[in-house]
Each structure stands twice: as structure tokens, then as C-alpha cells.
N, C-alpha and C positions, 0 to 999 in steps of 0.2 A: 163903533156902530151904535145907533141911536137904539132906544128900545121900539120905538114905534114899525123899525125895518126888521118884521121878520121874517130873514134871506129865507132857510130852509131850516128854521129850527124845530125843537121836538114838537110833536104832533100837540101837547099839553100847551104850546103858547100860541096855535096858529089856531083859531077861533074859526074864519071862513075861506073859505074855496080860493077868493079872489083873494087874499092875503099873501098866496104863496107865490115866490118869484122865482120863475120857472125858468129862467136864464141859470141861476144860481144853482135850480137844481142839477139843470140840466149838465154844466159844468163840473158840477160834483160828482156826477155818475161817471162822464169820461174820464175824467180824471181817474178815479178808482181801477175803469178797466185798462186803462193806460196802463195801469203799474200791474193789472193784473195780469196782460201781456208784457207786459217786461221780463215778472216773475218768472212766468212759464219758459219764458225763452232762456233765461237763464238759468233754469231744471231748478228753482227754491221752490219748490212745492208746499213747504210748512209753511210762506211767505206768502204764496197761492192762496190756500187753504184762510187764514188769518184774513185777506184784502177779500176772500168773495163773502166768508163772513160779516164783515166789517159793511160792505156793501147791502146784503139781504137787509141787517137789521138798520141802517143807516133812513132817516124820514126820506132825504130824497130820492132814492130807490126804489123805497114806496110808494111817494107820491107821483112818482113816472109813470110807474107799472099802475097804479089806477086811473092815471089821466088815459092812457094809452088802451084800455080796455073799452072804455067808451067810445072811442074814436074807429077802431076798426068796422070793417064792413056787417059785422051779425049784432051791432050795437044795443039792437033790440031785440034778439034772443036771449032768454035767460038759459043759465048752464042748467047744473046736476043739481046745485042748491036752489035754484028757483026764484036766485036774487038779482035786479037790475040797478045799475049804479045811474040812475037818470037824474037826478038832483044834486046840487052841491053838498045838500048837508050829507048825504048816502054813503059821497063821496071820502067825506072825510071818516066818517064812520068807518067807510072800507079798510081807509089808512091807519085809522087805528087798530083794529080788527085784526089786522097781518101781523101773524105771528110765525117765530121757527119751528117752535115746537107745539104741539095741540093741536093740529088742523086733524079733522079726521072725514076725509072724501067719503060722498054717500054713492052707494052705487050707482056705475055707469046708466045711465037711462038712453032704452033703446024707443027708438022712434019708427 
């Protein structure tokens, strides 16, 4: 693979929005729950556990889950944090941003 194709690499080498190849991700993620449906059917739980890991911290996982936030019907509601991903660079931001451990939700906001 040449340097200039970056499929779905770490967040650190993908510079803009359009940079990312969204077939590559997307294959990436099935793949994962493929096997993470295997696992399960197979009762390897420890093997479960390891592949949904593998998957949360994995870029293309994240770069899904933030394409896919912008896209649904309330695009332009902000949540609880008061944040809208409307630009490319936001975006990336977001994907950086995603973490396992440290998120710390602000209280529900009732409307």
C-alpha cells in the first residue's frame, strides 16, 4: 500500500474528512461483528469481549459512528453537551475525541 492511500489508518495520519475510505471502513467494522457473531454463537465470551474491545477503540469504528451521527434525522439538534458535528474538521475532532475511558455525561437536559 502506497503512503499517500490512507484506507482507515490511525486518526494521527488522516489529516481531512475526505481522506477517509469509507468502503475500507466500512468492511472493517463487518468484518469485526462477523466474528463477533461467531464468538457469541460459539459461547467464547473472552473472545466476544477482546473483538467488541478491539472494535470500540479501532479508527474505523469511530469514524462510522461519527459519520453516521450527522446523517440521522435530528442532525441539527445538539445533545446534552451542546456540541454539533457540522463541519469536516468537527468531525475529525469527534474521532479523536472518542475515548473508553474518561467520558463523563453531563446531566440529562429536560426540555
Amino acid at each position: 500500500m502506497n503512503a499517500e492511500h490512507n484506507a482507515c489508518a490511525p486518526s494521527a495520519a488522516v489529516e481531512h474528512w475526505g481522506q477517509i475510505d469509507w468502503k475500507r471502513c466500512e468492511w472493517q467494522v463487518a468484518r469485526l461483528q462477523a466474528r463477533i457473531v461467531k464468538a457469541s454463537q460459539m459461547g467464547r465470551w473472552g473472545k466476544v469481549k477482546v473483538l467488541q474491545r478491539l472494535l470500540i477503540c479501532s479508527f474505523s469504528g469511530k469514524a462510522l459512528a461519527v459519520k453516521r451521527v450527522p446523517e440521522n434525522k435530528g442532525k441539527r439538534t445538539s445533545g446534552v453537551e451542546r456540541v454539533l458535528w457540522s463541519t469536516p474538521q468537527s468531525k475529525l475532532k469527534a474521532i479523536a475525541s472518542l475515548q473508553r475511558r474518561g467520558y463523563r455525561p453531563l446531566p440529562l437536559r429536560r426540555v
